[in-house]
C-alpha positions in Angstrom: -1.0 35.4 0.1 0.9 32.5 0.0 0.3 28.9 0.4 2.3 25.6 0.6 0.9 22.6 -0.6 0.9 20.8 2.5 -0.6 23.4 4.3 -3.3 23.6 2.4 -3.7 19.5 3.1 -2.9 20.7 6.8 -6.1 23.0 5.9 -8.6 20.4 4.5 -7.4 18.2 7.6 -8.3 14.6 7.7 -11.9 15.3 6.4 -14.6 13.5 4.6 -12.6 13.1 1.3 -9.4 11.4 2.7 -11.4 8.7 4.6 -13.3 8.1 1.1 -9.9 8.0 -0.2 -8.9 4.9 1.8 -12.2 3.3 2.2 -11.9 2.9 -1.9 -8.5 2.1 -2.1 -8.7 -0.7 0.8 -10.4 -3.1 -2.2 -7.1 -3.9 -3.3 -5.8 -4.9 -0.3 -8.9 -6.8 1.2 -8.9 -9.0 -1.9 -4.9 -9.7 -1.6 -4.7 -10.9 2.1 -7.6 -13.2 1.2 -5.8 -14.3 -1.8 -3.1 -15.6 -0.2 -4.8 -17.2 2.6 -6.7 -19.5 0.1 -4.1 -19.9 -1.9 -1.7 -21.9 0.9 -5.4 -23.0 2.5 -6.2 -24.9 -0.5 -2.8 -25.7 -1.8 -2.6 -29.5 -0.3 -6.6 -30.5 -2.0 -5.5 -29.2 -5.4 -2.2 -31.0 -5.4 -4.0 -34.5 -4.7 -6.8 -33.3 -7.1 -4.9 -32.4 -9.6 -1.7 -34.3 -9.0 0.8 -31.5 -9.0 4.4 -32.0 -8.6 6.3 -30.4 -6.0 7.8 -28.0 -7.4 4.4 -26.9 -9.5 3.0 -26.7 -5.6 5.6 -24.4 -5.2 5.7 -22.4 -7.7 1.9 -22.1 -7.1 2.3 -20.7 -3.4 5.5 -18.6 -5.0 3.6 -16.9 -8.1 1.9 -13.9 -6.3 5.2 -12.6 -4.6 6.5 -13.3 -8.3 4.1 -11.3 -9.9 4.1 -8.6 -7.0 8.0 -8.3 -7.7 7.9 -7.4 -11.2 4.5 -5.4 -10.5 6.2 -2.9 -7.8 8.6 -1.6 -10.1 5.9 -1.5 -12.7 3.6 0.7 -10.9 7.0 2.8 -9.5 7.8 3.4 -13.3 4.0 4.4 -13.8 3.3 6.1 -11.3 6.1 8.9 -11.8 5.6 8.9 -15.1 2.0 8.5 -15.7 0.3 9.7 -12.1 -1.0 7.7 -9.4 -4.3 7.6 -9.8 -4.4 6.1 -13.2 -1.9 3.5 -12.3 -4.3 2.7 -9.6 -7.5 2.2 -11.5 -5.6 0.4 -14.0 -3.9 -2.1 -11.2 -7.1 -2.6 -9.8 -9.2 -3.3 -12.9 -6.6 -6.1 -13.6 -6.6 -7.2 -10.4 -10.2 -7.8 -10.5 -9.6 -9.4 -13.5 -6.6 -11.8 -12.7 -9.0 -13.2 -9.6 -11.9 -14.0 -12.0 -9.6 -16.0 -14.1 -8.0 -17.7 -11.0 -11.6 -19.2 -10.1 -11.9 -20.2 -13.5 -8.7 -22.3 -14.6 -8.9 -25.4 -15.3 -5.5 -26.5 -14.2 -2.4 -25.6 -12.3 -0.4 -24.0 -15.3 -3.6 -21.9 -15.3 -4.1 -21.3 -11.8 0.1 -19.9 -11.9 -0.6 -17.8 -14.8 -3.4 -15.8 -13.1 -1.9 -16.0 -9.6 1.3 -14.4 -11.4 -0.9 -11.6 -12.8 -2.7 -10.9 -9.4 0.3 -10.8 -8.0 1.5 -7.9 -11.1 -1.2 -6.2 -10.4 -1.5 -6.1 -7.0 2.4 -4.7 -7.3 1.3 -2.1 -9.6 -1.3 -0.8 -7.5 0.0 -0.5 -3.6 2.9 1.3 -3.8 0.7 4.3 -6.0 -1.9 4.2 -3.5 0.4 4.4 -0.5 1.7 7.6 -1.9 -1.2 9.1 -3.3 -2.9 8.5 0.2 0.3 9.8 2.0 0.3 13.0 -0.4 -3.0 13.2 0.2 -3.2 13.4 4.0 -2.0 16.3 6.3 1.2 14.7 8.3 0.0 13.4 11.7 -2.2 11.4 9.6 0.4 10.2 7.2 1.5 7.2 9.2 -2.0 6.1 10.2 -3.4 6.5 6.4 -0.5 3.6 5.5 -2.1 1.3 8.4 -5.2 1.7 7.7 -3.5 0.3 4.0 -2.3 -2.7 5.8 -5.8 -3.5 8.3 -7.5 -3.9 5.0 -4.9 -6.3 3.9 -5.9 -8.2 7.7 -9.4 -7.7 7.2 -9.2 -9.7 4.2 -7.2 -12.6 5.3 -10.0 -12.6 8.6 -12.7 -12.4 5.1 -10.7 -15.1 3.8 -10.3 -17.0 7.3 -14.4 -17.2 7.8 -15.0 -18.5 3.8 -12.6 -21.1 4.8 -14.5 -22.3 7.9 -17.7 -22.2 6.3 -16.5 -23.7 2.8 -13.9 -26.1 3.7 -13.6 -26.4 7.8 -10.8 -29.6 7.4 -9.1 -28.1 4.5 -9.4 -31.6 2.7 -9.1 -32.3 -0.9 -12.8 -33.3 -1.2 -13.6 -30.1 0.4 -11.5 -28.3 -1.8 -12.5 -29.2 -5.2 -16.1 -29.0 -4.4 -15.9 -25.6 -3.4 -12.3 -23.6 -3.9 -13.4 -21.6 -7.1 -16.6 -20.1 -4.8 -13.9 -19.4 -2.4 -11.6 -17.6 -4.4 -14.2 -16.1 -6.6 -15.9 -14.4 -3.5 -12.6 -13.0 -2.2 -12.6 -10.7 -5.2 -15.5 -9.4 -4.4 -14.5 -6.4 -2.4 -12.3 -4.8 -5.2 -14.9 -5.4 -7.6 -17.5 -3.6 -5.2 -14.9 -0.9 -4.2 -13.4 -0.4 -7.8 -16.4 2.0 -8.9 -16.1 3.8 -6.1 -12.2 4.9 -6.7 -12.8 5.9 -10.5 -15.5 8.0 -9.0 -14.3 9.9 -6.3 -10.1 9.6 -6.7 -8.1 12.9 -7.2 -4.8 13.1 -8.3 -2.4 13.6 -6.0 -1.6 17.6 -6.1 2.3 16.7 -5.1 2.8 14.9 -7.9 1.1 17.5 -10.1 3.1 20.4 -8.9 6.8 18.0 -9.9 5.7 17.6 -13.2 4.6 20.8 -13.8 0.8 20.7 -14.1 0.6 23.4 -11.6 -3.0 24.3 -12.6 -4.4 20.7 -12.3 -3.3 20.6 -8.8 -4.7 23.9 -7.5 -7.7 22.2 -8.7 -7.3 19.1 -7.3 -6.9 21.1 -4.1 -9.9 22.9 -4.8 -11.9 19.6 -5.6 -10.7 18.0 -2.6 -12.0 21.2 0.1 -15.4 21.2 -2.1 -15.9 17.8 -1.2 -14.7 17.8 2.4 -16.6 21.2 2.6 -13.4 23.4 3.6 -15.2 26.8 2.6 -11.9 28.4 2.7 -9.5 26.5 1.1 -12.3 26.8 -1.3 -12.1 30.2 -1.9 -8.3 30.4 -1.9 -8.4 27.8 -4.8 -11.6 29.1 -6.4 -11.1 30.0 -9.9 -10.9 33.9 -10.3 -13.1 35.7 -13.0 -16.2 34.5 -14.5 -14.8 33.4 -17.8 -12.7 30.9 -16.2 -12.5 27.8 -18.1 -11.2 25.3 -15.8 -7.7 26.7 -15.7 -6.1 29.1 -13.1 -4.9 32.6 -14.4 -1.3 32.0 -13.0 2.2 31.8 -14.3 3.8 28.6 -12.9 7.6 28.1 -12.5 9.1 24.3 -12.0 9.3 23.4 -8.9 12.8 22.8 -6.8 13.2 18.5 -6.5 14.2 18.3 -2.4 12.7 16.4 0.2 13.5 19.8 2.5 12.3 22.5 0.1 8.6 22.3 0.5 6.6 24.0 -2.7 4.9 27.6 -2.2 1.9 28.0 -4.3 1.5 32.3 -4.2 -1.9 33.3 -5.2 -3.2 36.6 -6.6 -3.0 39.5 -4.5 -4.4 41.9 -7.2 -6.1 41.3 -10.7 -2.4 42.5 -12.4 0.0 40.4 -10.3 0.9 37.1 -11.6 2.5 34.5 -9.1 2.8 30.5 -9.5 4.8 28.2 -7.7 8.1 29.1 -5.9 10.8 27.7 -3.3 10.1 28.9 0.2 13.6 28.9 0.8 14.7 30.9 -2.2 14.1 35.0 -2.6 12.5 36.0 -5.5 12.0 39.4 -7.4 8.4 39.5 -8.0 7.2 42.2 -11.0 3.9 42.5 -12.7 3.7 39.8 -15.5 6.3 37.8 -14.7 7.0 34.7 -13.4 9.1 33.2 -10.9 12.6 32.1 -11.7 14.4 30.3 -9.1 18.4 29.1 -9.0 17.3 25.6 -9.4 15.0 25.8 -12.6 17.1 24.7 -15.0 18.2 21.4 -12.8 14.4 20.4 -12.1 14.0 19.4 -15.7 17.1 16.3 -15.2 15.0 14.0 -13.2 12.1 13.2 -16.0 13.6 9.6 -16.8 13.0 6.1 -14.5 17.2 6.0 -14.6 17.5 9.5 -13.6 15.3 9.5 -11.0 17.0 5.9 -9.5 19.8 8.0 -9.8 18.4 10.5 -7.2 17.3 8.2 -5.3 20.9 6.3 -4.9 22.7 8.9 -4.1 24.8 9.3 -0.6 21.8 10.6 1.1 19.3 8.2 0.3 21.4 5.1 -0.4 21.8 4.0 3.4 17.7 4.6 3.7 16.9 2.5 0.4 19.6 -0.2 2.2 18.0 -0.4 5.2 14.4 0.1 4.3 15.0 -2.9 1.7 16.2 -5.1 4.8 13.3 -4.2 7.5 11.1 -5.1 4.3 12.5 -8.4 3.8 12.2 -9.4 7.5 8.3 -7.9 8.2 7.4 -9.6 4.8 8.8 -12.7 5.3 7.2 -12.3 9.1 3.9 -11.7 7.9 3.4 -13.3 4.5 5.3 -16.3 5.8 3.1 -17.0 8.9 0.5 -16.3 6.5 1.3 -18.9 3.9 2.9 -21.1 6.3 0.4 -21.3 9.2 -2.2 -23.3 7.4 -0.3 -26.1 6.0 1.3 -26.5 9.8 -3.0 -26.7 11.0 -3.5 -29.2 8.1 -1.0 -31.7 9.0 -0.3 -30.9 12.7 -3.7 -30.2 14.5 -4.4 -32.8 17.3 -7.5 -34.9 17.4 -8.1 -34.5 20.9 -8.2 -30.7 20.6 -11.3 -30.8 18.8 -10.5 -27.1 16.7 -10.9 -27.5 13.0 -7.6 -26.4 11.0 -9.6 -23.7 9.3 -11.0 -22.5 12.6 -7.6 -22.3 14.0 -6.6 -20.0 11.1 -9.6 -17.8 11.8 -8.8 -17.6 15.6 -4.9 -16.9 14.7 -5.7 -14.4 11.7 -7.9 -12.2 14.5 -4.6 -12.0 16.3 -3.7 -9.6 13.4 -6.0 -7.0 14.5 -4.6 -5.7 17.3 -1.0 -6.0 16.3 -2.2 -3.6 13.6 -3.4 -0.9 16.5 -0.3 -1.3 17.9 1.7 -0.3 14.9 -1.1 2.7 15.0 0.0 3.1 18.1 3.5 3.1 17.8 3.2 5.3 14.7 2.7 8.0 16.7 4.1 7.4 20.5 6.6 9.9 21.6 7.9 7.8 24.5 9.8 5.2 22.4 11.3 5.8 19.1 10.7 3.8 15.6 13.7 2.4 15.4 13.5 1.0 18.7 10.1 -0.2 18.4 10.8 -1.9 15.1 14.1 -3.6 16.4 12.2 -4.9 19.2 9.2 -6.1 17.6 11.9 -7.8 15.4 13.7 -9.8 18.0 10.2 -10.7 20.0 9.1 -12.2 16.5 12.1 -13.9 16.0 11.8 -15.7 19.1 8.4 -16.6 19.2 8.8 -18.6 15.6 10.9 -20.3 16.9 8.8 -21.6 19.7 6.4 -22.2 16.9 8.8 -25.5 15.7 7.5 -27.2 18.7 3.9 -27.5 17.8 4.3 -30.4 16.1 6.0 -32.5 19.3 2.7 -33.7 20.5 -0.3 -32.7 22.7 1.5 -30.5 24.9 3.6 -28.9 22.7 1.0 -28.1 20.4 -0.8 -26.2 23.2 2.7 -24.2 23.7 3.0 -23.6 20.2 -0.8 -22.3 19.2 -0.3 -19.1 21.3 3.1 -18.6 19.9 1.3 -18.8 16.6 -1.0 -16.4 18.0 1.7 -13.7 19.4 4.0 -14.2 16.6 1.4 -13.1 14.3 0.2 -10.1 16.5 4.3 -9.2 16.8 4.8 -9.6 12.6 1.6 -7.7 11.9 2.6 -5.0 14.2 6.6 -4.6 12.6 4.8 -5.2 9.0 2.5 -2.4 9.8 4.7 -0.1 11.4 8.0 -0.7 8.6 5.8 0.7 6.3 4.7 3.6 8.3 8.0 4.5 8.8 9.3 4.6 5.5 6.5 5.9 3.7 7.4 9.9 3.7 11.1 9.3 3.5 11.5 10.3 0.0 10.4 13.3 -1.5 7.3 12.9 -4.3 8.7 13.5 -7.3 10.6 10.0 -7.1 8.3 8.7 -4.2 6.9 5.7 -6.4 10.3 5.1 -8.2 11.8 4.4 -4.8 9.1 2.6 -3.0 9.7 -1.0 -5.8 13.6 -0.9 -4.2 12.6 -1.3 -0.8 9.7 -3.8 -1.4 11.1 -5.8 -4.2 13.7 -7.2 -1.5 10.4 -7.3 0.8 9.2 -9.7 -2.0 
C-alpha cells in the first residue's frame, strides 16, 4: 500500500494534535502584538522621562521591524537547514528573553537593544511556525491554521489594549514611568506560559523530514502525531514492524523529487521481503526485492542543500513573479496593520477631545477589538468560493486605502473627530482582514523544501 504524506495529514484530519499545535505556538504572537502596542503607547512618557531625542524616539518605535528584518531571513536560513521546530523553540526562548530585558533597561539605548532582539527573534520564529503549522495541517485547514497565527497576534494587542487602560488610562508620562516595566513585563507572559508547552508536545514537520532525507524520522513523526490525535489507523500504517524495532523503520528510502507538483509517496511493506521507501507518484518505478527506489531526478535532489541554491530555486521564472508580488501585498498589509498599530495611539494621545469623555487608552481598546472580526473575515474569505483571493485582497486594499485617508481628519475638531474614530475603527477591521488574508494566501505557494528560505523575501519587504 502506498501513502502520500499529505494524505496521511488528510488522514489524522484537523485533530487534537494540530489545535495543540497552534494553541502552543500562538505565545509568540500574543506577546508580539502586545509588544508593539506598548511600545508606541508608552513612547511619548518615556521621551519626556527620559529626554530622548527625536530620532532615538524613532529608532525606538523602528527597532522591532529592524530586528524582525534581519530575524526572518535568520529563521528562513534555519529553518531549511536546521528544521523548524528547533528554530522555533530557540526563537521563542529568546523571545522570552529579549522582553525580560526590555522591562528591565535602564535607558533608551537599552530599551533599543532589547527591542531589536525581540524583534530578531520574533523574525526567527514566525515564518518556521507558519510552515511547520501549514505542513502540519490537512489543506482545507491550511489557510485557517495561518489566521488563527495572526488572531493571536490581535489577541495580544486587545491583552496589551486592557493593561493599558488599567495601568496607564491617559498614556501620560507620570503614568508611564510608574508603571511601563509591569506593563511590558506582563505582556511576556503568555510566551513564557506557552513556551513549555511547545518543547513538550511539537513534532517536526514530516515535509521537511522527507526533503532532507530523514525519511524514517518522519514516518514517525506521522506515527507520533495519529498516537496523539488517536488515529488508530494511521497508527497502524506507521506502526513500527517487528518486535525488535528500535525506533527506526525497516525501509529503504530514496531522495525525494524537489517540485511543488510532485507530491512524495511513502510505499509501505506489503510483505516481510519487500523493501519500499519514498518515491515520485508521477514517476514509474521497477520495484524488486531488496532494492530501493531510484527515480530520474535523484541525482538533481541533492543541488538544493545550500541557502544560495535554494534562493536560486526560488528566483527562478516560475516563482520570481510570486516572490515579486507576494513581497508587495506584504508591504501594503504590514504597513496597514503595524502602522495603524503604532500610529493609532500617538494620534489618541494628542488628538482625543475633552468633551468626548473616552480615555486615549480606552479608545485603543475599543479600536483594537475592531481587529477581531476583520480577522473572521479573512477566515472567511480564506475559504469562499464566490469571490476569488485576488479580488478580495485588491478590494480590501483600496477600501483601506480610502478609509486612512478619512482618518487625517480626526484631528479638525469635534466633528471631525467623531468622522474619523469609526474610520479608525473600519480601517483597522479592513487592514486586519488584507493582513490576515495576504498571508493565507501565500502561505502554500512554495514547495517545503525551500518553504522557509522563501517566506524572509516576501516579509522582509513586509518589514
Amino acid at each position: 500500500m502506498r501513502k502520500d504524506v499529505n494524505e496521511a495529514i488528510e488522514q489524522i484530519g484537523f485533530a487534537r494534535y494540530q489545535v495543540v499545535q497552534a494553541i502552543a505556538l500562538c505565545g509568540l504572537c500574543i506577546s508580539d502584538g502586545a509588544e508593539i502596542l506598548i511600545a508606541s503607547g508608552t513612547l511619548p512618557g518615556l521621551a519626556k522621562g527620559w529626554s530622548i531625542e527625536p530620532f532615538m524616539r524613532g529608532c525606538l518605535v523602528s527597532g522591532i521591524f529592524v530586528g524582525v528584518l534581519f530575524g526572518n531571513l535568520l529563521g528562513g536560513l534555519s529553518a531549511d537547514a536546521l528544521g523548524r521546530r528547533p528554530t522555533v523553540l530557540a526563537a521563542y526562548a529568546g523571545l522570552i528573553v529579549a522582553g525580560g530585558c526590555s522591562c528591565l533597561a535602564q535607558g533608551a539605548r537599552g530599551l533599543l537593544c532589547a527591542r531589536l532582539l525581540f524583534g530578531v527573534f520574533y523574525g526567527m520564529g514566525i515564518g518556521p511556525s507558519l510552515a511547520l503549522q501549514v505542513e502540519t495541517s490537512p489543506s482545507r485547514w491550511r489557510a485557517h491554521v495561518v489566521n488563527l497565527q495572526y488572531l493571536a497576534l490581535v489577541v495580544g494587542e486587545i491583552f496589551a489594549a486592557a493593561l493599558l487602560v488599567v495601568f496607564m488610562p491617559h498614556l501620560s508620562g507620570a503614568e508611564v514611568q510608574a508603571s511601563w516595566r509591569w506593563v511590558v513585563g506582563i505582556a511576556v507572559l503568555p510566551a513564557a506560559c506557552l513556551f513549555p508547552f511547545a518543547c513538550a508536545f511539537l513534532q517536526e514537520s514530516p515535509h521537511y523530514l522527507v526533503s532532507n532525507g530523514r525519511h524514517a524520522a518522519a514516518k514517525h513523526a506521522l506515527y507520533s502525531m495519529a498516537k496523539f490525535s488517536g488515529d488508530t489507523e494511521t497508527m497502524e500504517e506507521m506502526a513500527p514492524r517487528g518486535a525488535a524495532y528500535s525506533g527506526v523503520p525497516t525501509v529503504v528510502i530514496a531522495p525525494p523529487r524537489l517540485t511543488s507538483r510532485t507530491p512524495l509517496v511513502w510505499s509501505l511493506p506489503q510483505s516481510d521481503s519487500e523493501k519500499t521507501g519514498w518515491t515520485n507518484r508521477t514517476h514509474t518505478e521497477t520495484m524488486t526485492d531488496n532494492s530501493s527506489v531510484v527515480d530520474s531526478w535523484t541525482t538533481g535532489s541533492q543541488e538544493h542543500t545550500t541557502f544560495l541554491q535554494r534562493a536560486a530555486f526560488v528566483l527562478t521564472s516560475e516563482y520570481l513573479r510570486i516572490v515579486l508580488g507576494g513581497a508587495f501585498m506584504c508591504f501594503v498589509s504590514n504597513l496597514q496593520f503595524f502602522g495603524l498599530t503604532y500610529a493609532l495611539p500617538q494620534i489618541f494621545k494628542y488628538n482625543s477631545m475633552p468633551q468626548v469623555r473616552l480615555l486615549p487608552a480606552t479608545e485603543m481598546l475599543v479600536v483594537s477589538c475592531c481587529d477581531v472580526p476583520g480577522m473572521l473575515l479573512a477566515f472567511y474569505l480564506s475559504s469562499a468560493s464566490e469571490i476569488g483571493h485576488r479580488e478580495s485582497l485588491t478590494t480590501l486594499a483600496l477600501v483601506s486605502g480610502v478609509l486612512m485617508l478619512a482618518l487625517t481628519s480626526i484631528n479638525r475638531g469635534t466633528e471631525f473627530f467623531w468622522a474619523g474614530l469609526p474610520c479608525a475603527a473600519l480601517a483597522k477591521f479592513t487592514g486586519t482582514a488584507l493582513f490576515g488574508l495576504t498571508y493565507a494566501y501565500l502561505a502554500e505557494v512554495f514547495p517545503s523544501s525551500v518553504r522557509a528560505t522563501a517566506a524572509p523575501l516576501r516579509r522582509r519587504a513586509g518589514a
